[in-house]
C-alpha positions as CSV (number, residue, x, y, z in Angstrom):
1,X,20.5,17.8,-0.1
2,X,18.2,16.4,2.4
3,X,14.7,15.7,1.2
4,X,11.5,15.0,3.4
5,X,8.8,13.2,0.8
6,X,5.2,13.2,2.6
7,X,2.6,11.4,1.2
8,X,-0.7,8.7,2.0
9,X,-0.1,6.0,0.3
10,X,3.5,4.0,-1.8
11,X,3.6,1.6,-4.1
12,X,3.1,-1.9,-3.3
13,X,2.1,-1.1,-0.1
14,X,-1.1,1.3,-0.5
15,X,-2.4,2.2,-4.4
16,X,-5.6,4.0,-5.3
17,X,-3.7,5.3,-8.7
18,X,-0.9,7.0,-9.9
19,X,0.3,9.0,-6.7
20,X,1.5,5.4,-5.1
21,X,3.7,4.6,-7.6
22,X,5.2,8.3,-8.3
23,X,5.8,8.3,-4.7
24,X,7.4,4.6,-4.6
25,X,10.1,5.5,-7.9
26,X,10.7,9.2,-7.1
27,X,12.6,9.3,-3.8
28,X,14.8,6.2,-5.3
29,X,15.6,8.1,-8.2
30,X,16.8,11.1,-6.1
31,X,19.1,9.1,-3.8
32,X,20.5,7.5,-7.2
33,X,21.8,11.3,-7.9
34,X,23.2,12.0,-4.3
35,X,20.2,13.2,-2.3
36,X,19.6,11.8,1.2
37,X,15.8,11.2,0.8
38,X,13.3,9.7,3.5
39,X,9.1,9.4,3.9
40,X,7.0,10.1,5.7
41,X,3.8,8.2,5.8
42,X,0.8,7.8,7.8
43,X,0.7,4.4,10.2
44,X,-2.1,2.6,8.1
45,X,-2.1,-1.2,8.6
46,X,-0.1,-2.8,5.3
47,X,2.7,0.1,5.9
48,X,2.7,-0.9,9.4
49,X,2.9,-4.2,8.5
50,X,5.7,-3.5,5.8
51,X,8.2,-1.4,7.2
52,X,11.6,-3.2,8.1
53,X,13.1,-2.7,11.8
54,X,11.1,0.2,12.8
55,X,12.1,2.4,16.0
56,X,10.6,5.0,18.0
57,X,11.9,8.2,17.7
58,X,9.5,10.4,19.7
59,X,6.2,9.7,21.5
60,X,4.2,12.7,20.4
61,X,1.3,11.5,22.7
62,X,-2.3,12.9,22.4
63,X,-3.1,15.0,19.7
64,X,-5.8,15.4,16.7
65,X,-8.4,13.1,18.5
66,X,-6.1,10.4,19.0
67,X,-4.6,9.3,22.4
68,X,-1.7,7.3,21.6
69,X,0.6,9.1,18.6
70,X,4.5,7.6,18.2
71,X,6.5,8.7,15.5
72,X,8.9,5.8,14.1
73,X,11.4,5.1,12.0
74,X,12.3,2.2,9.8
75,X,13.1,1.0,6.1
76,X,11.3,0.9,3.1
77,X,11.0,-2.8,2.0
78,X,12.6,-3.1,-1.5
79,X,14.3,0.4,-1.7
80,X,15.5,0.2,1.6
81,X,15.2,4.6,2.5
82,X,14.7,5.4,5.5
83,X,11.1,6.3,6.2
84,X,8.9,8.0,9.0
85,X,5.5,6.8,9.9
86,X,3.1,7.8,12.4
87,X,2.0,5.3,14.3
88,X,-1.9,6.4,15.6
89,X,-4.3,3.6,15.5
90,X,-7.5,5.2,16.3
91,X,-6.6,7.5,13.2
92,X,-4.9,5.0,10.7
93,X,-5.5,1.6,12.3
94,X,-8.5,0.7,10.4
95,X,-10.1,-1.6,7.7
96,X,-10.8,-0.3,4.4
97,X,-8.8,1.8,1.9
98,X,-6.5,4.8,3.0
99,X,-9.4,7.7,2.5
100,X,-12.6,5.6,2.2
101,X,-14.3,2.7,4.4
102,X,-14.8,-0.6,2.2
103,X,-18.6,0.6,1.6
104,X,-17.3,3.7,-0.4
105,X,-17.8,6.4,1.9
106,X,-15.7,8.9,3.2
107,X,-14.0,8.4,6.7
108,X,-15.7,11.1,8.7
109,X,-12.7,12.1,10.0
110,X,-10.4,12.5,7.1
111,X,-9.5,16.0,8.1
112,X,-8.2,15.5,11.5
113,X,-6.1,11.8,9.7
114,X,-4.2,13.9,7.3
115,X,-4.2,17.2,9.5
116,X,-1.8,14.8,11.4
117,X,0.2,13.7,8.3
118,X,1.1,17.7,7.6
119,X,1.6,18.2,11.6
120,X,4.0,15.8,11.9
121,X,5.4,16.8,8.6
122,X,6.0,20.6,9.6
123,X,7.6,19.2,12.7
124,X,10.3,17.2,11.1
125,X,11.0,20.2,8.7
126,X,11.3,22.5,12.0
127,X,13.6,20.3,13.2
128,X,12.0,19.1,16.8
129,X,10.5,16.1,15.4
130,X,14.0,13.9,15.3
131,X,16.6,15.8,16.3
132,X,19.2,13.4,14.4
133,X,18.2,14.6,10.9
134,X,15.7,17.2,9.3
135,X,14.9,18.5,5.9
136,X,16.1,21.0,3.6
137,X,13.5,20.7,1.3
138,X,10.2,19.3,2.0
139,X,7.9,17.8,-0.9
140,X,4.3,17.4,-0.2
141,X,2.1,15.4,-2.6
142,X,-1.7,16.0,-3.1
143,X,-4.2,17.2,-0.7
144,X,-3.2,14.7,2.0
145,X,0.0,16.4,2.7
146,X,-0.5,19.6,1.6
147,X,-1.4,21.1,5.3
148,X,2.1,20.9,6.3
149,X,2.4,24.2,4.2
150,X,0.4,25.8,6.6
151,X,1.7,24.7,9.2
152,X,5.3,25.9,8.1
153,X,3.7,29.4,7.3
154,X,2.6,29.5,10.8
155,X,6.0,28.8,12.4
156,X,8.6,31.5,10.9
157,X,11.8,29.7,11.9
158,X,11.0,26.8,10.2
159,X,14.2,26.9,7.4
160,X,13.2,24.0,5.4
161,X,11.5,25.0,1.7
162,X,8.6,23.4,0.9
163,X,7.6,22.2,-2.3
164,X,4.1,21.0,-3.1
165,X,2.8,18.6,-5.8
166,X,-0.6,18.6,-7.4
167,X,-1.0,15.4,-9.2
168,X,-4.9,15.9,-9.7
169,X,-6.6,19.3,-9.0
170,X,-10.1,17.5,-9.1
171,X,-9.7,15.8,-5.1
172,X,-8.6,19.2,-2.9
173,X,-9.5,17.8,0.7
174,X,-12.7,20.0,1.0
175,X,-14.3,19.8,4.5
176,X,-16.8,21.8,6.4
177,X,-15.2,25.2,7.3
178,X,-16.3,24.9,11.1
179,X,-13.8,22.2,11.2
180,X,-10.7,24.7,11.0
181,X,-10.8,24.3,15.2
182,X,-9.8,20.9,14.6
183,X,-6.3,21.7,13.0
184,X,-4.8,24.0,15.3
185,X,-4.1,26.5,13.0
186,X,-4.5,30.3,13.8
187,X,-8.3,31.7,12.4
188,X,-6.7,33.8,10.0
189,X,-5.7,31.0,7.9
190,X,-9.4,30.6,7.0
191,X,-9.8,34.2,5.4
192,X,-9.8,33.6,2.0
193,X,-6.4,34.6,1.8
194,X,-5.8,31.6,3.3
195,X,-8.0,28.3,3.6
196,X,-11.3,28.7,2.9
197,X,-13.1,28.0,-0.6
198,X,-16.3,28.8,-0.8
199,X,-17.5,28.2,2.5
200,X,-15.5,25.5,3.0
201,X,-12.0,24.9,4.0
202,X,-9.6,23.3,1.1
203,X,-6.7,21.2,1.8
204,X,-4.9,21.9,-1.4
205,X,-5.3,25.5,-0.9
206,X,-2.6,25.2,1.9
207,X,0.0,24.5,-0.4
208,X,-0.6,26.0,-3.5
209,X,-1.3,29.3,-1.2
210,X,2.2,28.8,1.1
211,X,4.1,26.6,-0.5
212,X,7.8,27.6,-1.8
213,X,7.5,26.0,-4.8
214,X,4.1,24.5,-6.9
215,X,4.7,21.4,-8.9
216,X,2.6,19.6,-11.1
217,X,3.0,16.3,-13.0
218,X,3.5,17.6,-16.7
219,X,4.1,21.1,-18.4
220,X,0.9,20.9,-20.1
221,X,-1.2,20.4,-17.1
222,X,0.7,23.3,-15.5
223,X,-0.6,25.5,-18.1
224,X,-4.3,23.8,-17.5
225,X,-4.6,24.5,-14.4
226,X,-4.2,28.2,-14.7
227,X,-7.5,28.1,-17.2
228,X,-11.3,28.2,-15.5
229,X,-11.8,24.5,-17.5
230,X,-9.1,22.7,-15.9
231,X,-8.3,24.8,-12.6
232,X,-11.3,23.2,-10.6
233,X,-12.1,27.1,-9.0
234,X,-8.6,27.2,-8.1
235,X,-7.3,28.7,-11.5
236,X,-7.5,32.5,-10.0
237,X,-4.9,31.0,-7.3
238,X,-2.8,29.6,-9.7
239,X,-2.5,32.8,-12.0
240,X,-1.6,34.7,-8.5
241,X,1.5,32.2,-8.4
242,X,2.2,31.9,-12.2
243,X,5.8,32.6,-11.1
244,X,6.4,29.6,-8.8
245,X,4.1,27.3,-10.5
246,X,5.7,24.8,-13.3
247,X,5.3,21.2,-14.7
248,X,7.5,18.2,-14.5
249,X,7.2,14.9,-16.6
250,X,6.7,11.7,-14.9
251,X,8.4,9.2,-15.1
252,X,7.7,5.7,-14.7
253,X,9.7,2.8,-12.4
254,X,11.7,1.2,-16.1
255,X,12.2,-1.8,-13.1
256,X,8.9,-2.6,-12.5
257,X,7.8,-1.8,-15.6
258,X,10.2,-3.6,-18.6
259,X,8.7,-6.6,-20.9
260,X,12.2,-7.8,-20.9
261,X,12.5,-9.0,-17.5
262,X,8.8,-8.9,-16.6
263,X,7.8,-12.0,-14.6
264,X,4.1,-11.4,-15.1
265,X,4.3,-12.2,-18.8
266,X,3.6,-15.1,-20.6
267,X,6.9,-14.7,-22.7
268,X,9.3,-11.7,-22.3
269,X,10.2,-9.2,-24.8
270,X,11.6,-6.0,-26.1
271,X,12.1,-3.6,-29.1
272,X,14.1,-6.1,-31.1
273,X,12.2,-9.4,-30.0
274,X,8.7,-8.4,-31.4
275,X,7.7,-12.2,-31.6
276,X,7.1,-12.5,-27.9
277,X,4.5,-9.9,-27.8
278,X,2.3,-11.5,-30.3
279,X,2.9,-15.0,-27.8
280,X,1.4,-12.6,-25.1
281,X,-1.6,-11.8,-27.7
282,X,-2.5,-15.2,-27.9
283,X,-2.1,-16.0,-24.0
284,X,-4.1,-12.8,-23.2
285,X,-7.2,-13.8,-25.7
286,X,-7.0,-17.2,-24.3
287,X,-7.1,-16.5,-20.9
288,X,-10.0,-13.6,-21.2
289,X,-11.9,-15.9,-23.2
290,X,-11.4,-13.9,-26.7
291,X,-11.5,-15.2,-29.8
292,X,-8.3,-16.1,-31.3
293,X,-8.5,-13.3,-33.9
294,X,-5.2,-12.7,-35.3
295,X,-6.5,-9.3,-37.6
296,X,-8.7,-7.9,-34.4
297,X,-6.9,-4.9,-32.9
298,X,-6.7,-5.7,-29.7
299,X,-7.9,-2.7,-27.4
300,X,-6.9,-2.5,-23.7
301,X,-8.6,0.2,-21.1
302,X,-6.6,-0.1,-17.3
303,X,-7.9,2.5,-15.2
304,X,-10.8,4.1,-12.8
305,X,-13.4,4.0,-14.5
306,X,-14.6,7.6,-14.0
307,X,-16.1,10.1,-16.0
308,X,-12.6,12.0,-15.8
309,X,-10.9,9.1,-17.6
310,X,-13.0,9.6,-20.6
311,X,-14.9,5.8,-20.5
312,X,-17.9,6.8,-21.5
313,X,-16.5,8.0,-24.7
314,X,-15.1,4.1,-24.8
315,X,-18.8,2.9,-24.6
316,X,-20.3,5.1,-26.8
317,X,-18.0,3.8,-29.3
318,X,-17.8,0.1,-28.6
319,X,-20.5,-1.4,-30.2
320,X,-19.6,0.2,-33.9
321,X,-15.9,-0.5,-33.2
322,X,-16.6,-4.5,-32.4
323,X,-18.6,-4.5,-35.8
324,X,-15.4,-3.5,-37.4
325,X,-13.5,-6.4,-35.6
326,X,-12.2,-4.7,-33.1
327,X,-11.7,-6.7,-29.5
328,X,-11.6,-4.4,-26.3
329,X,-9.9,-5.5,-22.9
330,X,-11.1,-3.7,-19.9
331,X,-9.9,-3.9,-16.2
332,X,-10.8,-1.2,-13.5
333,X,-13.4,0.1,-10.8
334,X,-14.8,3.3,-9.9
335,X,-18.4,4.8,-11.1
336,X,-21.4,1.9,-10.1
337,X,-23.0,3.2,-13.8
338,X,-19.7,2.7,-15.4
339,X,-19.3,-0.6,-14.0
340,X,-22.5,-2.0,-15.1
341,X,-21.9,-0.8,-18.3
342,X,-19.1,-2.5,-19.2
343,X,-20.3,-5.3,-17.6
344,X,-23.2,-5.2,-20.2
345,X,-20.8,-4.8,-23.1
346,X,-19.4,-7.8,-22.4
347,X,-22.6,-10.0,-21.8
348,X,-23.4,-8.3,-25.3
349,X,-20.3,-9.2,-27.0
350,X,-18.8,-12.5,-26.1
351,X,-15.7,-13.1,-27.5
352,X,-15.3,-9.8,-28.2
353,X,-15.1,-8.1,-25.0
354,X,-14.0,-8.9,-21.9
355,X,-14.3,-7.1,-18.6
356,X,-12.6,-7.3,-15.3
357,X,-14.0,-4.7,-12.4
358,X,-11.1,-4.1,-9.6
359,X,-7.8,-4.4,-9.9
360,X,-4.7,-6.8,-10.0
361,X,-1.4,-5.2,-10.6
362,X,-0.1,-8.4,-12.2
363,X,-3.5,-8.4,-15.2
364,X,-2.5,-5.5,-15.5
365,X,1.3,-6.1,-16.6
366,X,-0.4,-9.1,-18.6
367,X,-3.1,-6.6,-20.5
368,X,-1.2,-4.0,-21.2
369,X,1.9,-6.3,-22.7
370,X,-0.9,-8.8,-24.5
371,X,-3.4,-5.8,-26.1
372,X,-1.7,-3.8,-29.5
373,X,-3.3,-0.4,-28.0
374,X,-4.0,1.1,-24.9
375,X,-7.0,3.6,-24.6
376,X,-6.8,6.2,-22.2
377,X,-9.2,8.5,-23.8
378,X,-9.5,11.5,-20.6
379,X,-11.4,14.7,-20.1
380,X,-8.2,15.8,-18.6
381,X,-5.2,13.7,-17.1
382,X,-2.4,15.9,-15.1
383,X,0.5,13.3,-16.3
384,X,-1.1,9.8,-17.2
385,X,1.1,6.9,-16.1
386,X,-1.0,4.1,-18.2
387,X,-0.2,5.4,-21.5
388,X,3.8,5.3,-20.6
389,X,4.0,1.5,-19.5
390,X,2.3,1.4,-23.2
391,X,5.3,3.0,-25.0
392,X,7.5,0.9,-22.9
393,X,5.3,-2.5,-23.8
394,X,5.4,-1.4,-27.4
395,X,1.3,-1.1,-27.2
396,X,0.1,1.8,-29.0
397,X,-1.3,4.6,-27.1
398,X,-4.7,6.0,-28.3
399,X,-5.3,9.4,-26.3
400,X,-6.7,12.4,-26.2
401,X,-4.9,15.9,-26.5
402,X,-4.6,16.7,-22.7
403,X,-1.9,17.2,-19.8
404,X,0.4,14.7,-19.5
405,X,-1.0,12.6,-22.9
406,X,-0.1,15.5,-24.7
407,X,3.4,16.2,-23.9
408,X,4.3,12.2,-23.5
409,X,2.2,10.7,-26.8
410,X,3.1,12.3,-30.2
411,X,0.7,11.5,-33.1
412,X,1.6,9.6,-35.6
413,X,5.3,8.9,-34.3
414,X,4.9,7.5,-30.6
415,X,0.4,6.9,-30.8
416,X,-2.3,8.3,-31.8
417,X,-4.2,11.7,-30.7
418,X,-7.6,13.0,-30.8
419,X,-9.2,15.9,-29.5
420,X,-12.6,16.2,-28.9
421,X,-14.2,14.1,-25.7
422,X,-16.6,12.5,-28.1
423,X,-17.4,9.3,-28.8
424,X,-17.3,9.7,-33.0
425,X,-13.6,11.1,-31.8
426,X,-12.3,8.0,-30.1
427,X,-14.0,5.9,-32.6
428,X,-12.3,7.6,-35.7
429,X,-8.5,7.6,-34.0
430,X,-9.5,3.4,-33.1
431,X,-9.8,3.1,-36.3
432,X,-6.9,5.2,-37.6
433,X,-5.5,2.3,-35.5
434,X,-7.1,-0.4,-37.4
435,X,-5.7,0.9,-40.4
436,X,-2.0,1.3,-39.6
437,X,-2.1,-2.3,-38.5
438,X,-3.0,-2.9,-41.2
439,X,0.3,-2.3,-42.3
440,X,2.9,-4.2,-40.3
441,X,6.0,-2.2,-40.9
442,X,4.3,1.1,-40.0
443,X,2.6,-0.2,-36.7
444,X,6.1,-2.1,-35.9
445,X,7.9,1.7,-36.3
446,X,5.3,3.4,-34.1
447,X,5.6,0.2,-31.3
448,X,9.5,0.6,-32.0
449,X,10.0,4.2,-31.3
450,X,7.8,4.6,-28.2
451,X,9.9,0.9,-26.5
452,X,13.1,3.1,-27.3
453,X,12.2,5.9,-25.3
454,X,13.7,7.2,-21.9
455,X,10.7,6.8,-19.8
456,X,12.9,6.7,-16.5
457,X,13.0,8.6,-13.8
458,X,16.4,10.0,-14.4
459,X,15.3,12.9,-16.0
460,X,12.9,14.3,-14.0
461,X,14.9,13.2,-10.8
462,X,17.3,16.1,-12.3
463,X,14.9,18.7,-12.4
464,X,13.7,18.0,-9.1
465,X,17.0,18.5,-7.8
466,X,16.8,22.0,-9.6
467,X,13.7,23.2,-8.2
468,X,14.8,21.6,-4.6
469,X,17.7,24.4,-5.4
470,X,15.3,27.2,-6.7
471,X,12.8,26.6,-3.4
472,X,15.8,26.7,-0.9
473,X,17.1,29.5,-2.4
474,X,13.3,31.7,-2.8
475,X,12.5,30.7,0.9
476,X,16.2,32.3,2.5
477,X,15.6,35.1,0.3
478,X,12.0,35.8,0.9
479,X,10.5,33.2,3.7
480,X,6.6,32.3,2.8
481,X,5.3,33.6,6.3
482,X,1.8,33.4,7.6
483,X,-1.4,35.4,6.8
484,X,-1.4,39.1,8.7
């Protein structure tokens, strides 16, 4: 089976969260099963940079505001798949981060960047793009890509399936809805039948609305997003596709992520060699400036630090919980408020708690294998990658009853669970926490079973493969055409 993934940014080459590194393990973990899997990614600068022995394979010219648009075709360092990217400086050719300038804002003209990604990406599944190789099944992940799906809809002989991923309904691509003229798409795909959201035209619409098949990144969150809580004004969409819509489980890179062969660690470690965790303890407290306090659960939070992710539930709790000896490790960036708050729980607490705003991917191996919990305490989380390199570290996962945290963490046996997105919540299951440390065989059990666990991407790899099957099979029977 030949398989077109379409996304903005990979893992290590361009990260905002989760999406980079489902799209840098997935496609890997399909061609281990037999698929013949490729990318196709936008031209930004450190993908440009990255890409091994890149060729052109059609000169697409001007198009989407842009004069100069080649497509090419190289390697994927590491993995070494074949991958697509468009090369288009004046769209991608920029400083900054893939969907924001380095101030924070918006790039202005984020519809026509990513209406190029889904262009190109309909192209190649028509088959005109490179005529050496094209798609059976196409898999377009978050808003970014999700236009191809239009763009399919709108050509009929396109015989490629398309299969579209939401890993967070909360970012949909919403842009003003006079800017439809800008994607070259008929103006009956902003009816809203089609495109438009309440005034305003909606990326993800195009591919939960044309689409083959609708993915998202748990079972649980599947069934979220069909609710008016979690659906983010699209859960009346959802319910009209209950029949194609369904979940699949994460998984996480067991490479990248394994406290046996990590080299970020200060000693390596796994289910049967506890003793180099607790040497990781002690390196992590001493580098953080923490006090060497062997009884002090050690808390870690690695994440955005957005009022999604449930941090201000963290805060609420803090001070109480440091009373009670607990220590808290935090490293992430997002909200300005959040940010200075955490930076004032740490000028309040010395010793106690320390705080690190940004991101470094190799801290981050260090925090989560040093800490003896990790908090991911969210309003709602579609899968939730943090809390699985927690199982797989053997730190305890403390989360909260939602998506992806529900169906990987299971109270009492794997973590511990709360429900309500309160503060007094958190700070009860923290100190559930305290207390089972309390007793070393029982916390050694809980770390034991979650390091045990099949966390691959093996699994899930599988049940792609079935849906791939399902999808090709749904669009020969009945073809997903476009509006009137």
């Amino acid at each position: 089976m030949r398989v077109l993934h379409v996304a903005a940014e990979i893992y290590p080459l361009i990260k905002t969260g989760g999406l980079a590194d489902v799209v840098a393990a997935l496609p890997p973990a399909l061609a281990a099963q037999g698929a013949d899997v490729r990318l196709l990614l936008p031209g930004l600068p450190a993908i440009l940079d990255a890409v091994e022995s890149p060729r052109q394979v059609i000169d697409i010219g001007p198009c989407f505001g842009a004069l100069r648009v080649r497509l090419l075709l190289g390697r994927m360092p590491v993995t070494h798949l074949p991958v697509y990217v468009i090369d288009a400086p004046h769209l991608y050719r920029r400083e900054g981060g893939p969907y924001q300038a380095r101030d924070g804002s918006e790039w202005p003209d984020n519809q026509r960047r990513f209406a190029l990604l889904g262009w190109v990406a309909a192209h190649l599944a028509a088959g005109d793009a490179d005529a050496a190789w094209a798609p059976h099944v196409l898999h377009a992940h978050d808003w970014h890509a999700a236009l191809c799906c239009a763009y399919i809809a709108d050509h009929r002989p396109t015989a490629a399936a398309s299969v579209y991923t939401v890993h967070n309904m909360a970012f949909q691509g919403l842009f003003p809805h006079d800017d439809w003229a800008l994607l070259g798409l008929p103006s009956r795909f902003m009816a809203p039948q089609g495109l438009e959201f309440h005034g305003q035209l909606s990326f993800m619409k195009a591919g939960l609305k044309f689409a083959d098949r609708v993915t998202t990144v748990s079972p649980s969150y599947a069934r979220e997003i069909a609710t008016h809580e979690f659906g983010c004004g699209l859960d009346g969409v959802i319910r009209g596709r209950a029949a194609d819509v369904s979940g699949i489980l994460n998984g996480i890179d067991d490479q990248v992520w394994n406290p046996a062969t990590d080299a970020a660690l200060h000693t390596r470690y796994d289910a049967e060699r506890l003793e180099g965790k607790r040497a990781c303890r002690r390196a992590l407290q001493a580098s953080l400036g923490l006090a060497q306090d062997d009884a002090a659960l050690l808390v870690t939070v690695v994440s955005r630090l957005t009022w999604q992710k449930g941090l201000d539930l963290v805060l609420g709790a803090l001070p109480a919980l440091v009373q009670q000896g607990v220590q808290f490790a935090v490293q992430g960036t997002g909200e300005p408020a959040l940010e200075a708050a955490f930076r004032a729980a740490q000028q309040a607490h010395p010793g106690r708690v320390h705080v690190h705003v940004g991101y470094d991917e190799t801290r981050a191996h260090q925090l989560v294998a040093g800490a003896d919990a990790i908090a991911v305490p969210s309003r709602f989380e579609p899968c939730g990658l943090t809390q699985m390199y927690g199982l797989r570290y053997g730190t305890v996962p403390l989360v909260r009853r939602v998506g992806g945290l529900a169906d990987t963490v299971h109270d009492g046996i794997t973590g511990l669970v709360f429900d309500a997105a309160t503060a007094d919540a958190f700070h009860a299951c923290v100190q559930r926490a305290q207390a089972l440390r309390g007793n070393e065989a029982a916390w050694q059990t809980v770390m034991r079973r979650g390091m045990v666990q099949d966390l691959s991407w093996a699994g899930p790899a599988q049940e792609y493969l079935a849906l791939y099957a399902q999808a090709r099979q749904a669009r020969a029977e009945s073809p997903r055409v476009a509006l009137g």
